[in-house]
N, CA, C and O atoms as a GROMACS GRO file, in nm:
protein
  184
    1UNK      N    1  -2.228   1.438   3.317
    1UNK     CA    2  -2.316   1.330   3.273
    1UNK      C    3  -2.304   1.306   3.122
    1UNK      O    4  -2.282   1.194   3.077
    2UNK      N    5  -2.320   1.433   3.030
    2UNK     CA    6  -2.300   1.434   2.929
    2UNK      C    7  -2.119   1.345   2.855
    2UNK      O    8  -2.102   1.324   2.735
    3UNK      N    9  -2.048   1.321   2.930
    3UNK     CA   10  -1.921   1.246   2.887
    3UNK      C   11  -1.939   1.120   2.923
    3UNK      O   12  -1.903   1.032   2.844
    4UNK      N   13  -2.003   1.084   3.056
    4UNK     CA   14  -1.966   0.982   3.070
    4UNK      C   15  -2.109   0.868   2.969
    4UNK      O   16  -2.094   0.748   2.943
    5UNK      N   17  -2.212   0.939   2.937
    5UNK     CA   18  -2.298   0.903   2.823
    5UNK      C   19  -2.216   0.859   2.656
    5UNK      O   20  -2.226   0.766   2.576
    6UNK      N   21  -2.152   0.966   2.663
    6UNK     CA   22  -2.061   0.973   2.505
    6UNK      C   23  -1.963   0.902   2.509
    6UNK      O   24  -1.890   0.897   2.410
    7UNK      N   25  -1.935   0.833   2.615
    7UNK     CA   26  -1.791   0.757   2.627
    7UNK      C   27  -1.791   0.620   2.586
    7UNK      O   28  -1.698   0.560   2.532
    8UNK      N   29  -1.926   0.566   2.622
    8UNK     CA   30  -1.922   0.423   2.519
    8UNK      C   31  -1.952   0.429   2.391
    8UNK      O   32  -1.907   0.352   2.306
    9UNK      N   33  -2.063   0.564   2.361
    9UNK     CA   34  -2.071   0.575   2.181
    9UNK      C   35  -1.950   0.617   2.142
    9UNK      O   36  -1.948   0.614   2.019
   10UNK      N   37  -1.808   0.668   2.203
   10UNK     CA   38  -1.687   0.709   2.147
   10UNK      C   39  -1.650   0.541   2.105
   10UNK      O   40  -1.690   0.481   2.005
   11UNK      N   41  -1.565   0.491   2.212
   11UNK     CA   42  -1.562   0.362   2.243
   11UNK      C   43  -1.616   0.259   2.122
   11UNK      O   44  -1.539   0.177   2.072
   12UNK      N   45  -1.743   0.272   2.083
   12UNK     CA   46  -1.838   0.156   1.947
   12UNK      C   47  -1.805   0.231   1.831
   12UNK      O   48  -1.834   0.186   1.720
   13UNK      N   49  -1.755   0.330   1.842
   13UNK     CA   50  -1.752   0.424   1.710
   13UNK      C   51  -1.629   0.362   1.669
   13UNK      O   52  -1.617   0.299   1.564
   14UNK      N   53  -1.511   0.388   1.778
   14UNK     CA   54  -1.372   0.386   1.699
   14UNK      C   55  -1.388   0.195   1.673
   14UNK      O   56  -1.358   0.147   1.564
   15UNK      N   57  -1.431   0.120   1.773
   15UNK     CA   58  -1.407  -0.030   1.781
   15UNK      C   59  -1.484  -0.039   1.610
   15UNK      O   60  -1.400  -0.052   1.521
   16UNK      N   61  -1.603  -0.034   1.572
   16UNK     CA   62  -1.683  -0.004   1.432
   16UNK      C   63  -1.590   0.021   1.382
   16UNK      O   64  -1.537  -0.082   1.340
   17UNK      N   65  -1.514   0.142   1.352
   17UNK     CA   66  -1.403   0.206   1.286
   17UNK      C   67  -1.282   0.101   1.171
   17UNK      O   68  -1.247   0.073   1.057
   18UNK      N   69  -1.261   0.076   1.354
   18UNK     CA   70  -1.146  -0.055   1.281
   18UNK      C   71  -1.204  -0.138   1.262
   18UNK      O   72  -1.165  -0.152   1.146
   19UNK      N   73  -1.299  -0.248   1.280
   19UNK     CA   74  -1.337  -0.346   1.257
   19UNK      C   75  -1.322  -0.334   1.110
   19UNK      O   76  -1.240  -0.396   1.043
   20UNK      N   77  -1.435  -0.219   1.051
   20UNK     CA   78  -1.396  -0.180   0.925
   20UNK      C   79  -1.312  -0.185   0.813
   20UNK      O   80  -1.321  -0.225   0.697
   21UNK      N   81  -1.196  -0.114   0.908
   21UNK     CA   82  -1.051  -0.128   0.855
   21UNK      C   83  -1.021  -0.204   0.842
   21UNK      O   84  -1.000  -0.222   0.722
   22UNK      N   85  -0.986  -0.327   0.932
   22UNK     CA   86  -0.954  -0.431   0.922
   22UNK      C   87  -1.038  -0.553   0.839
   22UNK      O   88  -0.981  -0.651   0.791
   23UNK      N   89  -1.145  -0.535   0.833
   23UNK     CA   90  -1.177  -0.624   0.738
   23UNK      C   91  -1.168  -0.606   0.555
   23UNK      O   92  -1.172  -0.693   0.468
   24UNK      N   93  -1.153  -0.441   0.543
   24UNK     CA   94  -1.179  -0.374   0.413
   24UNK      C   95  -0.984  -0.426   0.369
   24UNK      O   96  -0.949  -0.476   0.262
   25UNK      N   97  -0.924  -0.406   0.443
   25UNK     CA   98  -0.781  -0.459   0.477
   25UNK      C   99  -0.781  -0.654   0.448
   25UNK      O  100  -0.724  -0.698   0.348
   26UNK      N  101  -0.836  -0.732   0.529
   26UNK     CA  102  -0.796  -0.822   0.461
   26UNK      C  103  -0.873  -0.929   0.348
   26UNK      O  104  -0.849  -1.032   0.286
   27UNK      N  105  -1.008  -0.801   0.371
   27UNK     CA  106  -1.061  -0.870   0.208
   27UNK      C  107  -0.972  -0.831   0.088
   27UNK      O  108  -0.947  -0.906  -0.006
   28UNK      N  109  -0.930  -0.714   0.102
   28UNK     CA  110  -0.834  -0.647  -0.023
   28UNK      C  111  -0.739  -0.720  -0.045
   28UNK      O  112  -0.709  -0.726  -0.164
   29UNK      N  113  -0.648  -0.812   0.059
   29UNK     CA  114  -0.564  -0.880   0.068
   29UNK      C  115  -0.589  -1.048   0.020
   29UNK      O  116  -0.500  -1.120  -0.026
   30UNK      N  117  -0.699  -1.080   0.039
   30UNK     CA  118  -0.765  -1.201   0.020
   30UNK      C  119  -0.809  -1.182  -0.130
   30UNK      O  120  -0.828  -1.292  -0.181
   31UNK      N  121  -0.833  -1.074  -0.222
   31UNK     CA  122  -0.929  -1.077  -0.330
   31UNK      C  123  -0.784  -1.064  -0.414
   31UNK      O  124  -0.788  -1.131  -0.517
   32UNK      N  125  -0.686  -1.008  -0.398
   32UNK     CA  126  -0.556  -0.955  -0.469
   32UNK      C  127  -0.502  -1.102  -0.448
   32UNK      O  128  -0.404  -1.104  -0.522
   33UNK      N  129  -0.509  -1.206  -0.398
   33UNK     CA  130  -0.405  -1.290  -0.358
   33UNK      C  131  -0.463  -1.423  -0.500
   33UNK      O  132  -0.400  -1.503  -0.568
   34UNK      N  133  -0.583  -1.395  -0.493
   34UNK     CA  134  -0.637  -1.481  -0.605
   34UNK      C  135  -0.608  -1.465  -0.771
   34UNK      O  136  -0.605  -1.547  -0.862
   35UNK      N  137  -0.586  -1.284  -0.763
   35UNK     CA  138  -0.546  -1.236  -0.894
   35UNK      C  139  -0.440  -1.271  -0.918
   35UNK      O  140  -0.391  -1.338  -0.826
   36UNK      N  141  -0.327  -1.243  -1.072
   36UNK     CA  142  -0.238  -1.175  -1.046
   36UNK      C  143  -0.152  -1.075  -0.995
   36UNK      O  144  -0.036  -1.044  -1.020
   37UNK      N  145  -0.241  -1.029  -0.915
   37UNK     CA  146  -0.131  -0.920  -0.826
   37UNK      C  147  -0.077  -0.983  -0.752
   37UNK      O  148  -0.130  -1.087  -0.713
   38UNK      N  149   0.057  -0.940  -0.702
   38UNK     CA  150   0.148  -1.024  -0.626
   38UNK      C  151   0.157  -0.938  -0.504
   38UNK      O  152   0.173  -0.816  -0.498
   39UNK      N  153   0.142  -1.034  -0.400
   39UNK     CA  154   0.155  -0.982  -0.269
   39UNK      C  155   0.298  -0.948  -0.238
   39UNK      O  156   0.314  -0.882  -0.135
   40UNK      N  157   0.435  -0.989  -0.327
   40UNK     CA  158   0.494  -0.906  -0.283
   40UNK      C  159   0.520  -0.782  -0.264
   40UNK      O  160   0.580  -0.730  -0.170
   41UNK      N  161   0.463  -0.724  -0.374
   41UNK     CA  162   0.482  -0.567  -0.418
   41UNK      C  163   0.420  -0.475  -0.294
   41UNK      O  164   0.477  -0.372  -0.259
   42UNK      N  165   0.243  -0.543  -0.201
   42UNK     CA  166   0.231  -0.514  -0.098
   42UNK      C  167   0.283  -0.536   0.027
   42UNK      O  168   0.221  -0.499   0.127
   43UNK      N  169   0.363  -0.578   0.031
   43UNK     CA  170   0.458  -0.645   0.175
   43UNK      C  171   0.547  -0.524   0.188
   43UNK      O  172   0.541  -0.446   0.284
   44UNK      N  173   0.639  -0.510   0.077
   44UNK     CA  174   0.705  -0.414  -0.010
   44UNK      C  175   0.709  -0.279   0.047
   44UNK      O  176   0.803  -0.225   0.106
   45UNK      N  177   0.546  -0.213   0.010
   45UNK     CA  178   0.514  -0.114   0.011
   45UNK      C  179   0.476  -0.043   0.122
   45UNK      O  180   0.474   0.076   0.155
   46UNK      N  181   0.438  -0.184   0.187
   46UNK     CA  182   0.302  -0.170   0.316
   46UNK      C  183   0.461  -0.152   0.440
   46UNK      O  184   0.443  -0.138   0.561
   0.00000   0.00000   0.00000
C-alpha cells in the first residue's frame, strides 16, 4: 500500500523537478539572449 501511495508523489516530484529545470533553462537562455552574451558560445558548450 505504502508504494503504490508514494508512486504519484514520486511521479509530481520528478514532473516539479523538470518543469523547474526547464524553465530555470530557458529563462537563462531568454535573459542571456538580450545581453551581450552570445548564444553561440552556449550552443558550443551545451
Amino acid at each position: 500500500m505504502y508504494i503504490e501511495m508514494m508512486y504519484p508523489v514520486f511521479i509530481m516530484m520528478v514532473i516539479f523537478i523538470v518543469g523547474i529545470f526547464v524553465f530555470a533553462t530557458t529563462l537563462q537562455r531568454y535573459h542571456s539572449a538580450g545581453e551581450k552574451t552570445d548564444i553561440r558560445n552556449y550552443n558550443d558548450y551545451g
